[in-house]
C-alpha positions as CSV (number, residue, x, y, z in Angstrom):
1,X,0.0,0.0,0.0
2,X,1.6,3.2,-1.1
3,X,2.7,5.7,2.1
4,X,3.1,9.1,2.0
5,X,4.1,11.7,4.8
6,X,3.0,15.2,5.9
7,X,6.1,17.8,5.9
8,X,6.4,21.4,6.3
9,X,9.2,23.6,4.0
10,X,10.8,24.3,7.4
11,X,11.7,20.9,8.2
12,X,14.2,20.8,5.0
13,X,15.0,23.9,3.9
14,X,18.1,24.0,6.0
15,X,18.5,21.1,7.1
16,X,20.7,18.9,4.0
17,X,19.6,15.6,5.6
18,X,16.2,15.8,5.9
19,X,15.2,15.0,2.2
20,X,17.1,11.8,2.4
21,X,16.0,10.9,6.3
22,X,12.1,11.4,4.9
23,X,12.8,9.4,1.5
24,X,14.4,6.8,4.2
25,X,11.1,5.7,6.0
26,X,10.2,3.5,3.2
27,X,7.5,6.6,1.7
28,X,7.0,7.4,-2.0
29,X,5.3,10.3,-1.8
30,X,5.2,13.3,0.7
31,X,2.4,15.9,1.0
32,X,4.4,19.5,1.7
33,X,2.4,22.6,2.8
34,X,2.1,25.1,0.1
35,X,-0.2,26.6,2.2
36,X,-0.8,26.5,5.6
37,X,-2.5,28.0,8.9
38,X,-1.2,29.8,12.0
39,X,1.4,27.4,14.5
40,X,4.0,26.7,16.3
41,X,5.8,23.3,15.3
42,X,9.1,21.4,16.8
43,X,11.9,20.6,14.1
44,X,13.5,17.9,16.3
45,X,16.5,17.3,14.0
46,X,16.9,20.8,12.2
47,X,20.8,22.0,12.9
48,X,19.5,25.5,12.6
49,X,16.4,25.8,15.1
50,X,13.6,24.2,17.4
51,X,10.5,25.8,17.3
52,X,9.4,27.0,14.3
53,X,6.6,30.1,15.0
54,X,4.0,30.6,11.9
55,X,2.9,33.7,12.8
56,X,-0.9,33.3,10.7
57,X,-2.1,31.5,8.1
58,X,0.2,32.3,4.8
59,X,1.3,30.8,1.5
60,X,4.7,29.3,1.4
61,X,5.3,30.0,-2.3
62,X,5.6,33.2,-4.0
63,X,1.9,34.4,-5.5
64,X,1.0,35.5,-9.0
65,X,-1.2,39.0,-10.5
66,X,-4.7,37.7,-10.0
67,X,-4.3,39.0,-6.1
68,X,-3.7,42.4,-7.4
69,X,-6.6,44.8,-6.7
70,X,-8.2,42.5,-4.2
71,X,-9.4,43.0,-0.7
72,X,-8.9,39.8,0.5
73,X,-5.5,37.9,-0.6
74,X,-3.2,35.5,0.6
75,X,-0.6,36.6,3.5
76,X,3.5,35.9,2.3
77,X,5.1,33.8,5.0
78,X,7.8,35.7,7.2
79,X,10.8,34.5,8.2
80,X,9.7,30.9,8.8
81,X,8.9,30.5,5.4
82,X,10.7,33.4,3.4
83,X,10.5,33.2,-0.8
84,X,9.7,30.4,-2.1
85,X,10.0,28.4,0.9
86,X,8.0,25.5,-0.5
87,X,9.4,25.6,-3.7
88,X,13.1,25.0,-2.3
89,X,12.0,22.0,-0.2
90,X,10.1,20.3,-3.0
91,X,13.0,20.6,-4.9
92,X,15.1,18.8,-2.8
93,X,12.2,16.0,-1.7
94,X,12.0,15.6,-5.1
95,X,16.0,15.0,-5.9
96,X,15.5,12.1,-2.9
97,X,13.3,10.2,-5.1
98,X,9.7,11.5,-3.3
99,X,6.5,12.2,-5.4
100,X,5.7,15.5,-4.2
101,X,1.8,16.4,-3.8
102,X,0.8,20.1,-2.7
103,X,-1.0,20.6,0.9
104,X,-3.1,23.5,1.1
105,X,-5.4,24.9,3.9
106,X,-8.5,26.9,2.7
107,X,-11.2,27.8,5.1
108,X,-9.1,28.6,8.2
109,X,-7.2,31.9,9.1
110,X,-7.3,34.1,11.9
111,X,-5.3,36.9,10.5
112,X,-8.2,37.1,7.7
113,X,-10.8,37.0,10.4
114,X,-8.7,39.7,12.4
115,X,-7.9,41.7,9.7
116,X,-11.8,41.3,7.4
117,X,-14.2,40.6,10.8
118,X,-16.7,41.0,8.5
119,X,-15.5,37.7,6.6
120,X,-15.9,35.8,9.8
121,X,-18.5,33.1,11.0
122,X,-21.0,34.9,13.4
123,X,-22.4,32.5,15.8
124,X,-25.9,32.7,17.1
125,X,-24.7,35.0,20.1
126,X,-23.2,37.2,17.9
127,X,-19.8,35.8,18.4
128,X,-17.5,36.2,15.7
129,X,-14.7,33.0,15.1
130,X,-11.6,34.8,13.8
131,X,-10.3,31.5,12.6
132,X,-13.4,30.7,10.8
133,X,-14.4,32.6,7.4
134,X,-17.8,32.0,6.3
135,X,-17.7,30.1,3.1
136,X,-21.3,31.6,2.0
137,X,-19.9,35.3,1.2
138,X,-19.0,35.1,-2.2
139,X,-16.0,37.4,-1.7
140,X,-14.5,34.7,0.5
141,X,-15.8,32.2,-1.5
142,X,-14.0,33.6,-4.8
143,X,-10.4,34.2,-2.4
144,X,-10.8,30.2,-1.6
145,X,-11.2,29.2,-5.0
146,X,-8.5,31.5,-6.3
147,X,-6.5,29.8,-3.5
148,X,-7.0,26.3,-4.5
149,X,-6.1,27.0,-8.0
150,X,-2.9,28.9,-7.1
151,X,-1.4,26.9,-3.6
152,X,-2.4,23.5,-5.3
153,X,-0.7,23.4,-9.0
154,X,2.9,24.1,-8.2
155,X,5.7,23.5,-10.4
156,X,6.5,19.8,-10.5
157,X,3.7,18.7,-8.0
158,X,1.7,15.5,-9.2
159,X,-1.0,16.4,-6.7
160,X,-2.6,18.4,-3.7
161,X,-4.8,17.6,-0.9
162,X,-7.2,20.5,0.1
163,X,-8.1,20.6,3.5
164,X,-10.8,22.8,5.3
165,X,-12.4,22.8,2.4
166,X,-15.6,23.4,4.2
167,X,-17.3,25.2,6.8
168,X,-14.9,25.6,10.5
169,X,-16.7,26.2,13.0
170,X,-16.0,26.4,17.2
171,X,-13.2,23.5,17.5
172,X,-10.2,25.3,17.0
173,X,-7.2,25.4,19.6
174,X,-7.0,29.1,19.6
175,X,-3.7,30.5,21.4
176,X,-4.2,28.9,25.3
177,X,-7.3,27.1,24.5
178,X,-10.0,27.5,27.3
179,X,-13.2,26.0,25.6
180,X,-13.5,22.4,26.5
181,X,-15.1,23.5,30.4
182,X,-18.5,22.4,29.0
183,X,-18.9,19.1,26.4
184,X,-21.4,20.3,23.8
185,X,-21.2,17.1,22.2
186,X,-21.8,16.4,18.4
187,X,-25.4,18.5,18.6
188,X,-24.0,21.4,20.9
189,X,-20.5,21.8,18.2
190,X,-23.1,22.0,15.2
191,X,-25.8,24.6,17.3
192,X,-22.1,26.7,17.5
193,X,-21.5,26.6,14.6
194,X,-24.6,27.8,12.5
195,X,-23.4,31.3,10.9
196,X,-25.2,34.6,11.4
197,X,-23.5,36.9,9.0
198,X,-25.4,38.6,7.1
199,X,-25.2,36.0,3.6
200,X,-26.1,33.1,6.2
201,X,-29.4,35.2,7.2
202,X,-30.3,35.5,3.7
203,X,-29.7,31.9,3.1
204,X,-31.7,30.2,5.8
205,X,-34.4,33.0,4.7
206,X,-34.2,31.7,1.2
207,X,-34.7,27.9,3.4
208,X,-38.0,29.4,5.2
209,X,-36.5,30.5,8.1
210,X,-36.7,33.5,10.1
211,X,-32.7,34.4,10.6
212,X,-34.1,36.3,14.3
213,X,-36.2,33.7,15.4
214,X,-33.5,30.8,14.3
215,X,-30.9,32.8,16.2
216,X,-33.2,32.8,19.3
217,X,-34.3,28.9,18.9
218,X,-30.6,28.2,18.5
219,X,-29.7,29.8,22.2
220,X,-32.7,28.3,23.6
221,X,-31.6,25.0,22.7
222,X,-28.3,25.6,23.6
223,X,-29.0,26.3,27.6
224,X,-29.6,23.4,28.8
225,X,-26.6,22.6,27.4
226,X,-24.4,25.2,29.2
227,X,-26.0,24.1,32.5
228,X,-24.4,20.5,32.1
229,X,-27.2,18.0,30.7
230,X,-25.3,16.1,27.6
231,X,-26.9,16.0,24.4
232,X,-28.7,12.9,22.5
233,X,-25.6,13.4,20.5
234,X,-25.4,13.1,16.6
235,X,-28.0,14.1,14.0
236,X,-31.1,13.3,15.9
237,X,-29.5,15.4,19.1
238,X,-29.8,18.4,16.6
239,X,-33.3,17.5,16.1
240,X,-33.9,17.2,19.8
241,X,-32.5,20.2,20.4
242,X,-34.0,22.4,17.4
243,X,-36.9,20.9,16.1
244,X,-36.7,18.8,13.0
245,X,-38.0,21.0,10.4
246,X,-35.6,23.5,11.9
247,X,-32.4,21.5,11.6
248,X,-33.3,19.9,8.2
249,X,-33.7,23.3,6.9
250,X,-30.5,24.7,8.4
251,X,-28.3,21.6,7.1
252,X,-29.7,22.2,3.4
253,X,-28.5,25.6,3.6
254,X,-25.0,24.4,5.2
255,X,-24.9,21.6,2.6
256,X,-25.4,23.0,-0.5
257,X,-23.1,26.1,0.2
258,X,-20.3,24.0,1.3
259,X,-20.9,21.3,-2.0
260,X,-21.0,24.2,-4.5
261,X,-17.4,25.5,-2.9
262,X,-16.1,22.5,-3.1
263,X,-17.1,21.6,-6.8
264,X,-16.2,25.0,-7.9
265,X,-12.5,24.7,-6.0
266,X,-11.8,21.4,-7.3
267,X,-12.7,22.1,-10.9
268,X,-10.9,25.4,-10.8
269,X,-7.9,23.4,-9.7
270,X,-8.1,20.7,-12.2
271,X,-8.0,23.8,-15.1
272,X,-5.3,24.9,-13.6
273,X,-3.3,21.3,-13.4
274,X,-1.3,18.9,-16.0
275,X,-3.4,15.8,-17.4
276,X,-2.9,12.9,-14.6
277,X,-2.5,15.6,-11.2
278,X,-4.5,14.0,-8.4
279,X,-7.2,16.0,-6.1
280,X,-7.7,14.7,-2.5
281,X,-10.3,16.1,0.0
282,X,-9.1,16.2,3.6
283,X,-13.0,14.5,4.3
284,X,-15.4,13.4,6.8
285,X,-18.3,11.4,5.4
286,X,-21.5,13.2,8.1
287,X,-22.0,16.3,6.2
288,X,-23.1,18.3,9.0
289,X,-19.4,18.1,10.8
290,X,-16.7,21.0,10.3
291,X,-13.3,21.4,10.5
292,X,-10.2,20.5,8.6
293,X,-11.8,17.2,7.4
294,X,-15.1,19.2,5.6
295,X,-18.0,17.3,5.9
296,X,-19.1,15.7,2.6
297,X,-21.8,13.6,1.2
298,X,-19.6,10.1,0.1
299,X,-21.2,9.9,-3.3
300,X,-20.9,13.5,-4.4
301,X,-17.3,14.3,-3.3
302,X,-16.4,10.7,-5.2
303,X,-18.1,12.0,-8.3
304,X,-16.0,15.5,-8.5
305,X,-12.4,14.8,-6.6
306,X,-10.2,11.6,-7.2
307,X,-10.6,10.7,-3.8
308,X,-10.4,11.6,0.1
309,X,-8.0,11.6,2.7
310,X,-9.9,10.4,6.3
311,X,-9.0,10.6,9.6
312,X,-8.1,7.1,11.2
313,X,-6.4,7.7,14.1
314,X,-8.8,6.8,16.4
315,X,-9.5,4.0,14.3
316,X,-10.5,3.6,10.3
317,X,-14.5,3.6,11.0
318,X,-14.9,6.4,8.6
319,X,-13.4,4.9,5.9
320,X,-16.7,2.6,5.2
321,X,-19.4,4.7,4.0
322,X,-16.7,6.4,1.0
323,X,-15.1,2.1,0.4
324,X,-19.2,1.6,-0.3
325,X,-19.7,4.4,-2.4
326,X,-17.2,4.0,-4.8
327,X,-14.7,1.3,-5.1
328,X,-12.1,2.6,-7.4
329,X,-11.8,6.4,-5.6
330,X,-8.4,7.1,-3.5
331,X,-8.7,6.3,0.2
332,X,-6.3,7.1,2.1
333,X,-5.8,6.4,6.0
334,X,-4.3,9.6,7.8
335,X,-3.0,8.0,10.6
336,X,-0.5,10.0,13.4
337,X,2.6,8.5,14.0
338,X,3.5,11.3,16.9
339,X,3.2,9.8,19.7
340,X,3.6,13.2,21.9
341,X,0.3,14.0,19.8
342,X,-1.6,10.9,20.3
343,X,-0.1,8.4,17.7
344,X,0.8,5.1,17.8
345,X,3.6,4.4,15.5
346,X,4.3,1.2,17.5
347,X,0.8,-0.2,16.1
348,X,1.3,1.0,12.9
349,X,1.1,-2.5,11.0
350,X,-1.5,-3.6,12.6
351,X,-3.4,0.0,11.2
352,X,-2.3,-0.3,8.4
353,X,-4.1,-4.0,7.6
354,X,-7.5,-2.7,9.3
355,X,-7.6,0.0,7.4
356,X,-6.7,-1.9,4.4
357,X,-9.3,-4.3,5.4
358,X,-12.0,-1.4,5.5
359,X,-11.2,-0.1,2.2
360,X,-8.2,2.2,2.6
361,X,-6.1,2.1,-0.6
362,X,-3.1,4.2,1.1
363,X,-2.2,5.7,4.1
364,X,-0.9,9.4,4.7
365,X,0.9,9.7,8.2
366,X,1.0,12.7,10.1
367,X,3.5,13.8,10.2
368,X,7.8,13.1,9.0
369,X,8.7,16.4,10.6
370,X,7.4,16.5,13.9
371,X,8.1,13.2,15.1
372,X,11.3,12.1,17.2
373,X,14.1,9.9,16.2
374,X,12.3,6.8,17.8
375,X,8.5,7.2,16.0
376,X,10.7,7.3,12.8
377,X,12.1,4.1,13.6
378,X,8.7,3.0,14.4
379,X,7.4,4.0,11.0
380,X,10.4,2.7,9.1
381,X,10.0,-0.6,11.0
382,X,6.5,-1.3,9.8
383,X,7.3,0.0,5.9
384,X,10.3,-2.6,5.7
385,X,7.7,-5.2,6.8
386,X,4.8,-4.5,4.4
C-alpha cells in the first residue's frame, strides 16, 4: 500500500539531511504545505532551530497578478517561510526520489478573520470565530477558489490535498485554549457553529426560516446545554434540540453552500493542473461536521475529486461509507505517527491491515517532521515489513 508523509518547508529547507531521512522511512510520496494556517511546530532534528513560530495563516510559495486589486488575498510567509520556501524544499524531496503532492489549507485563518471581521463566522450570540471565514460570502468564496487554484498546482507537483475545504466552525485550539469547560457534544458543536452573518441570514431565509427567530431557537436549545445536561448526541440530538423542520432546513443551507465550494474549487484546480495531477479532499463522510476534514456527502465528493484523505487515528470507522460508495476512488488512512500527539507508530502494521481491510487504498501519516528519532524508527520498522 503506497505511504506518503505530511512535511512542512521548514523541516528541510536548511537542514541537507532531511530529504534523504524522509525518503528513508520506506514513503513514495510526501504531502508539503504550500499553504498553511497559524502554528507553532518542533523541528526535532533541524541544525538551525527548534520551534518553528507561523505567525498566521500564509502561502509558502511566491503568489502571482490575480491577487492584485483584491481586498482579501493570501498573507506571504515571514521568516519561517521566506520566498519560495515550498518551492526549495520540494526541490530537494524531489531529488531524494519522493513524489511530491501540494498541501493547502483553505477555510481557516485568523489573520483574515482579524484583519476582514466582517468575513468571519457569526455565531448565534453574535460571536465572531476569527479562525473561521464564512464560506457563503462570495467574496471569500471567490479568495478560496483562487487559493485552491494557485497553492495546489505548483511546479512539479503530481498532486494536492485540500483541506478545510468546508465550513470551520467552534473547535479550534486558539492561542491557550479554554473552551472544553462544557462538552457540547456532536449537537452542541453543530448549534455553535450555524453562521449569522449577514449572507447566512439571507440563506436560511431563502430555506423558510426566520434568521431572528432561528438565532433565538438556537440559544434556547443551547442552555440546557451550558447548565451541564449532555446531548442525545449526533444528527437526531440536533433535532432534539432544534426541532426537526428547523435542523433539516439549516443543514440544506450548510450543505449546498459547502458542496457548491467544493465543486467549484476542485474544478478550478483541475483547469489549472497537468493531465494525470491527483485531487484529495481532507473529508469526513457526516456532512453536517466541520473542521479540517469538511464534511461531505460520500457519493458526491467521489463523483468531483479523485478521492479523500480520512481521519483514522482513532480508528479507520470512517473509511466505510466512501469504500461503499465507490470502489475505485483514492482512500487514504491519515494515521499519526507522533506519539507526543496521540499516535501510535508502535501499532502502525497492525493500522495499516485494518484500514486496508476497510477499504483504505493508502495511508498518509502525520507527520515526518514533527516526530522524534524513535517514532521514525517505528514508522520505518513497519514499511520494511509490508
Amino acid at each position: 500500500m503506497k505511504a506518503s508523509a505530511f512535511v512542512y518547508p521548514w523541516d528541510v529547507n536548511g537542514d541537507p539531511e532531511a530529504a534523504a531521512r524522509i525518503a528513508s522511512l520506506g514513503v513514495e510520496q510526501v504531502t508539503l504545505a504550500a499553504a498553511y494556517h497559524s502554528t507553532r511546530a518542533l523541528t526535532p532534528r533541524h541544525p538551525l532551530h527548534r520551534i518553528v513560530t507561523a505567525e498566521h495563516a500564509a502561502v509558502l510559495h511566491p503568489t502571482d497578478d490575480r491577487w492584485e486589486g483584491r481586498a482579501l488575498r493570501p498573507y506571504a510567509a515571514g521568516d519561517w517561510a521566506p520566498g519560495d520556501a515550498y518551492g526549495e524544499a520540494a526541490a530537494a524531496l524531489a531529488d531524494a526520489g519522493l513524489e511530491v503532492h501540494t498541501w493547502v489549507v483553505l477555510a481557516h485563518n485568523s489573520r483574515m478573520g482579524a484583519e476582514h471581521p466582517h468575513t468571519s463566522v457569526v455565531n448565534a450570540y453574535g460571536d465572531r470565530y476569527p479562525w473561521a471565514p464564512c464560506i457563503a460570502q462570495p467574496a471569500t468564496r471567490a479568495y478560496l477558489i483562487d487559493l485552491a487554484a494557485e497553492a495546489a498546482v505548483r511546479p512539479g507537483a503530481r498532486g494536492t490535498e485540500l483541506e478545510s475545504l468546508g465550513w470551520y466552525g467552534l473547535q479550534h485550539l486558539h492561542a491557550h485554549d479554554k473552551t472544553g469547560g462544557v462538552p457540547l457534544g456532536d449537537a452542541g458543536m453543530y448549534l455553535m457553529a450555524l453562521c449569522f452573518c449577514p449572507t447566512c441570514r439571507e440563506g436560511y431565509g431563502e430555506q423558510g426560516l426566520d434568521a431572528d427567530a432561528l438565532a433565538a431557537a438556537v440559544r434556547d436549545a443551547l442552555e440546557p446545554l451550558w447548565h451541564g445536561v449532555p446531548d442525545d448526541g449526533g444528527w437526531a440530538g440536533v433535532e432534539k434540540l432544534l426541532g426537526s423542520e428547523t435542523a433539516a432546513a439549516t443543514r440544506a443551507w450548510r450543505d449546498e453552500t459547502a458542496r457548491t465550494l467544493q465543486e467549484t474549487a476542485i474544478r478550478a484546480v483541475r483547469a489549472a493542473a497537468p493531465d494525470g495531477f491527483r485531487i484529495l479532499l481532507h473529508a469526513d463522510p457526516v456532512t453536517y461536521h466541520v473542521g479540517a476534514n469538511a464534511g461531505v456527502d460520500p457519493a458526491h465528493i467521489l463523483s468531483v475529486a479523485d478521492g479523500v484523505v480520512v481521519p483514522c487515528t482513532g480508528g479507520p470507522a470512517l473509511l466505510t461509507p466512501f469504500a461503499e460508495t465507490r470502489k475505485d476512488a483514492v482512500l487514504a488512512a491519515n494515521l499519526t505517527v507522533v506519539s507526543g500527539m496521540g499516535g501510535s507508530p508502535g501499532t502502525l502494521t497492525t493500522d495499516m491491515a485494518r484500514a486496508q481491510e476497510l477499504g483504505a487504498t493508502e495511508i498518509q501519516l502525520y507527520h515526518a517532521g514533527l516526530a522524534s528519532d524513535a517514532d521514525l524508527e517505528a514508522v520505518r520498522s513497519a514499511l520494511t515489513r509490508t
